[in-house]
N, C-alpha and C positions, 0 to 999 in steps of 0.2 A: 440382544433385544430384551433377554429377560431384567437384564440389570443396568441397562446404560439405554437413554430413550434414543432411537433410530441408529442404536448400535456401535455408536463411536462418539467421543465427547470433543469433536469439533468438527465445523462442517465441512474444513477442506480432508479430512480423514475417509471421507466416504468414498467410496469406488463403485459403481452400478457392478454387476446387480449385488455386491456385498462388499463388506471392504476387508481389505488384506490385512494382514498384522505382519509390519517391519520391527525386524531386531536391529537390525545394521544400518547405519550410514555411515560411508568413509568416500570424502574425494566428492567423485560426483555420480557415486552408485547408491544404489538401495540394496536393502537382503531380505527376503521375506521368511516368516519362520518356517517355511516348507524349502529351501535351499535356494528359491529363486532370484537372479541378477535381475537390476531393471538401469536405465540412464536416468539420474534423478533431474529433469525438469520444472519439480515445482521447487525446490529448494527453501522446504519449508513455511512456504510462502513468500519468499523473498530474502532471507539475512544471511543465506551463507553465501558472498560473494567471493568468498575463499574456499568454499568447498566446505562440504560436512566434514564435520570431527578435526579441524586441522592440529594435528601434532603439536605446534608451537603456541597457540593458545590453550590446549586442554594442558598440557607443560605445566602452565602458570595456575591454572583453574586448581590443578590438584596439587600446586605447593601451597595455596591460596587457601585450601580446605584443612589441610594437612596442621596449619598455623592456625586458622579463623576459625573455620568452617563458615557455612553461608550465611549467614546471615546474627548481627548483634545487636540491632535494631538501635545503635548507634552509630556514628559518626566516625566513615573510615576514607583512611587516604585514596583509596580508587574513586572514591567519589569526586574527592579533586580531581584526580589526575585525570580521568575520562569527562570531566565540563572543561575543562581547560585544555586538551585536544578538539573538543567538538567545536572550540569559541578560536582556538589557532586554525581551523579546516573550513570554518564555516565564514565568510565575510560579514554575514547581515546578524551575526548573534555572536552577543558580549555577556553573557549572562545564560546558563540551563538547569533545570529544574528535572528530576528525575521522575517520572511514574511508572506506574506495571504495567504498561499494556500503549499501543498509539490511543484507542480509546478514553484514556483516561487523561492522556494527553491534548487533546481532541474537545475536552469538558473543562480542563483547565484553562484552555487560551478562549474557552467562549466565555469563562466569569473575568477572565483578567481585561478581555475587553471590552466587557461592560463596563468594570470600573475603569479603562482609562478612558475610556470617548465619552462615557457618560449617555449611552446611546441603548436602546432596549434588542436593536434585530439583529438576526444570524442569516445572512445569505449563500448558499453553498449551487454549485453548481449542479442542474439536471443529472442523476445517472449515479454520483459521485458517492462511493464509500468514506466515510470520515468514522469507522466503528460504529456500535451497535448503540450510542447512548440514545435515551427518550427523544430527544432534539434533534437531536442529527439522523437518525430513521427517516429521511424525509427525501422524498424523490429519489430514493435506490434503485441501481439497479435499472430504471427504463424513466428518461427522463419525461416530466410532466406527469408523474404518478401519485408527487404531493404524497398521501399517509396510507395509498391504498396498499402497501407493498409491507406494511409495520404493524403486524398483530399485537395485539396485547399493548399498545400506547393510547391512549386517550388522547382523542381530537386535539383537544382542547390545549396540550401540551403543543402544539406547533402554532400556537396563534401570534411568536416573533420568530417563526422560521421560515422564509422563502426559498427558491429554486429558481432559475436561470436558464436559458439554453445552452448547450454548451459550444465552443465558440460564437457568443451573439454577442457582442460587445451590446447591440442598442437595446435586448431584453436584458440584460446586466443594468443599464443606467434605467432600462421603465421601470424595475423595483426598486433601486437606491430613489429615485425618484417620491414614487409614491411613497418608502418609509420615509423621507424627510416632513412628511403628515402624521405620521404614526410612529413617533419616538423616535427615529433616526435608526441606522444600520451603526453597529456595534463593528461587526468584521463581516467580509468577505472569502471563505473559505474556497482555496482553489488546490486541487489536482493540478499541477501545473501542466503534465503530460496530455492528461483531459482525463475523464470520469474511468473508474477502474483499470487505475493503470495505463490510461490512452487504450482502451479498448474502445471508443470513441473520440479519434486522435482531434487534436486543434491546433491552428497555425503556431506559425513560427511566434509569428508578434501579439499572438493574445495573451500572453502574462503580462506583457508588458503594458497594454491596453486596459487590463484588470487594474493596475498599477496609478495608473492615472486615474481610472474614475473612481478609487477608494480614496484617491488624495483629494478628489473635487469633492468629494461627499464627506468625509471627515469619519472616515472607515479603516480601521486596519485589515491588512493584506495576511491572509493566515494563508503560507504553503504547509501543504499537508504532503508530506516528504516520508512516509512510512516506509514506503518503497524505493524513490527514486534518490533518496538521501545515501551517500555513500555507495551507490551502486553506480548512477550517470557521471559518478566524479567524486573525489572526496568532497566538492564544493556542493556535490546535491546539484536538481533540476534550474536551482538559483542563478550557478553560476554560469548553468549552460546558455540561460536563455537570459542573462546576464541584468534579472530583475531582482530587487532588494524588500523582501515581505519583511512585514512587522514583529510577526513571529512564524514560528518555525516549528513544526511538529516530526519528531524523529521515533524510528520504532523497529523493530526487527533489528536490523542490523547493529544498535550500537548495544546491544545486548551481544551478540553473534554467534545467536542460536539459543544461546541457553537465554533458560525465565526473566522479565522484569524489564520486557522491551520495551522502553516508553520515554519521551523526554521533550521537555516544551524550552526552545530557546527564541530568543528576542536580544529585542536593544533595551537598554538598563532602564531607560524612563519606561514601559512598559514592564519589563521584568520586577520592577521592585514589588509590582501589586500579588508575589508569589513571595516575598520576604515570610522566613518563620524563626529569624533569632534574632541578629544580633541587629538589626535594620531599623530600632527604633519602634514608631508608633506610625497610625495610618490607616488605615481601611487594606486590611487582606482578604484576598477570593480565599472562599473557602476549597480547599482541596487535603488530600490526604492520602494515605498509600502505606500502610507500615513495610509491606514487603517490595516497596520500593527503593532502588540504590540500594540494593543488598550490597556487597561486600563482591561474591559469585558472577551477580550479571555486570556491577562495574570494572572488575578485573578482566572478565570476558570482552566487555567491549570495548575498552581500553585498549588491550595487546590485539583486538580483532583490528581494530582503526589504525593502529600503528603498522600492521602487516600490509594492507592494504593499502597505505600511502608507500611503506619503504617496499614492494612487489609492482606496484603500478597493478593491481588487480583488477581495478573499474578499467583499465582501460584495456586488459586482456579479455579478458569476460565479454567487453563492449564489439569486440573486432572477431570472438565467436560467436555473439550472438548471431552478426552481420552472416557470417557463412553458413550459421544454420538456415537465416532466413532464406538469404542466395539459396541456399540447396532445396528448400519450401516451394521454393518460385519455383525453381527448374523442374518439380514434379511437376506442380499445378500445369506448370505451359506444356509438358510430354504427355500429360494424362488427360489434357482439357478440361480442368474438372471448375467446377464456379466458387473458386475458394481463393481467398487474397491471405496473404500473408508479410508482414513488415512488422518492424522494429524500430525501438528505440536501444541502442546501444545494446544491453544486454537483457531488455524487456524484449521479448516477439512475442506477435500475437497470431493466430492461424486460425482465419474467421471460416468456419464452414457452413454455418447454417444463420449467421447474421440476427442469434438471439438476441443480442444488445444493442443493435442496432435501429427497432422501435422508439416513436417518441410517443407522446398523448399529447395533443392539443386541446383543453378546456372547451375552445370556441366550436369543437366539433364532436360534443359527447355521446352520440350515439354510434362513434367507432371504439370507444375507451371498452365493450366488451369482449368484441373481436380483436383487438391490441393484447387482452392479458392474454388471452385465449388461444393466439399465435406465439407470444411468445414461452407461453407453457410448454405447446406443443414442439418448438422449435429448442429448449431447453431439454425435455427430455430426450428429443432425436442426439444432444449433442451429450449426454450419459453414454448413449450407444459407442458414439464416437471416442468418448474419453476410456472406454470399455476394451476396445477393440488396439487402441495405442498401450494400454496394460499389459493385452495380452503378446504384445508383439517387444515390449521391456521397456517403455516408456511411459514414466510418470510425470504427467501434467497437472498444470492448473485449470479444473475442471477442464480439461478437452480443448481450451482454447487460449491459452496464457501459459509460457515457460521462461525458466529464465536458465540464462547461462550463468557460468561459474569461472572463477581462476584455475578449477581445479579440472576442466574440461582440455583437451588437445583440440588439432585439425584432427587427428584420425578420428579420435573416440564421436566428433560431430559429425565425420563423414558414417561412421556405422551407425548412427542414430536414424541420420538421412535417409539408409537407406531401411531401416524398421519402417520408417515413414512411410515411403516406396510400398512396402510388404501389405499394409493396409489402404491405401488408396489405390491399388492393383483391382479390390476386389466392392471395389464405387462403380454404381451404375448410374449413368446420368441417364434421367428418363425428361424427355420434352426436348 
């Protein structure tokens, strides 16, 4: 705290009531620097869907260095080689553009589609993380919050940013709607899953339904795949739910693990608006990134993507998430406790105190005090919770979001199960 504000320089690094300091990740463990084992569940936030540290890409990482070292801030063949894997994996993207972070990604395909629709608004869905840019700050975190949730951004910065319900197809078309008065909708940004990671799940058929009214409104479809890209499939969320977006926002994973996770793909008539050489002349979004496409994180997510197609990873990962949840449920139903638990393939979510599950209704503002107020309240109790699975070797995402790994078994999910067990033994359900 003396040198680093609230103690650690990212906010999934925190642990109530202080946070630990790891040395070690290999597989699917943690090492803390006092000797301690944990099961790694947040897995970084998402990108090792092969497990931490894997042998066979750090291999290549450090003959990579050994040659390069990381970064030339020129023009290196991993750069080919990792868009031209992501454009054979991906169906709906012929063209990718490298940045540092999904964030940055995220800012690129909102100027790129300005300029191809010609259009001024950004619509993203209630709840939904798209990074921390000025613009996209906007209904985080508890859908219908609008900018009250985004310190430090000026109002005035979201005057072409709307929000949605999420799964509401007919609040999706009342705003494309009324932007067809005020400039027009530029793109549609979707969580394809649903808002933070389907941590507010939605049908089967709402991507597809998103799909159609960005075609009736003359709106590009932007899946925002940080997470579900390369983990639900090498084809990403797209191919599950077998809908084709206009671009395509990739992150964590195709770095895999290490720095400079970010990358914007599409189809070539929008992608040209990211040209920066040899493409001629034209109207270019402004973007930029020098420690983008390093050398390091394209080599990494290269031979990470190749492991992963040639192991079938997404689809091992996807089949423990399942038995971790199966084993979730089976407490919940033995302990009767008021907690749901399900999954998407290798995302699960283990809702205990239903923080995210608030919305705000504009047309009824004198509950919007009591709304933050509960979900404060309900966010700190779930600290406890994320506290209490720490101490039993289980590291989650905040207390309610884990992901599985390739590099997890049936037994190591069966011993995790039972850490589960060890802290829901000592829940008291009062009422």
């Amino acid at each position: 705290m003396d040198v680093i504000p609230g103690g650690v320089q990212h906010n999934l690094a925190f642990n109530y009531p202080f946070p630990l300091v790891f040395t070690k990740a290999d597989g699917n463990r943690l090492y803390d620097i006092d000797g301690n084992t944990y099961y790694d569940f947040l897995q970084a936030g998402g990108p090792t869907v092969l497990g931490s540290n894997p042998p066979v890409v750090r291999e290549k990482v450090e003959a990579l260095l050994n040659e390069c070292g990381p970064s030339t801030g020129l023009f290196h063949e991993y750069e080919y080689k990792i868009a031209d894997k992501i454009v054979e994996l991906v169906p709906s993207v012929d063209m990718v553009r490298m940045f540092g972070s999904g964030t940055e990604a995220c800012m690129g395909a909102i100027r790129v589609a300005r300029l191809a629709t010609k259009h001024k608004n950004i619509v993203k869905m209630g709840g939904a993380y798209h990074g921390w840019s000025d613009q996209l700050a906007y209904g985080i975190r508890i859908p219908g919050t609008k900018g009250l949730q985004s310190a430090g951004v000026p109002g005035f910065i979201f005057k072409h940013t709307q929000e949605f319900f999420p799964n509401d197809l007919n609040d999706l078309e009342r705003v494309l709607k009324l932007n067809q008065l005020r400039g027009g909708t530029a793109a549609v940004f979707l969580e394809p899953i649903g808002p933070e990671s389907g941590t507010r799940p939605v049908d089967f058929d709402f991507p597809a339904g998103v799909r159609k009214l960005c075609d009736r409104y003359g709106a590009l479809l932007v899946f925002d795949e940080v997470v579900t890209g390369f983990r639900m499939g090498v084809g990403g969320a797209q191919a599950y739910f077998d809908v084709t977006p206009d671009l395509t926002v990739f992150g964590k994973v195709i770095a895999g693990g290490y720095p400079g996770a970010g990358a914007l793909g599409g189809k070539r008539d929008v992608m040209k608006f990211l040209g920066a050489g040899l493409d001629g002349h034209g109207k270019k979004a402004l973007v930029g990134g020098t420690m983008a496409a390093t050398p390091i994180s394209c080599c990494a997510g290269y031979h990470t993507l190749c492991e992963i197609e040639r192991t079938g990873a997404c689809e091992k990962s996807a089949a423990l998430g399942d038995r971790l949840t199966d084993g979730l449920k089976g407490l919940i139903n033995k302990r009767q406790l008021p907690f749901v638990a399900y999954n998407v393939g290798s995302i699960c979510h283990l809702d205990t105190v239903g923080t995210m599950h608030f919305a705000i209704r504009w047309s009824k503002p004198w509950q919007i005090p009591n709304i933050l107020k509960e979900t404060s309240v309900r966010k700190a109790e779930m600290q406890h919770m994320g506290a209490a699975y720490m101490a039993e070797g289980l590291v989650t995402l905040a207390g309610n979001r884990m992901y599985t790994s390739a590099a997890y078994d049936e037994a190591s999910i069966d011993e995790a199960i039972a850490a589960f067990d060890r802290v829901f033994e000592h829940i008291e359900v009062i009422g």
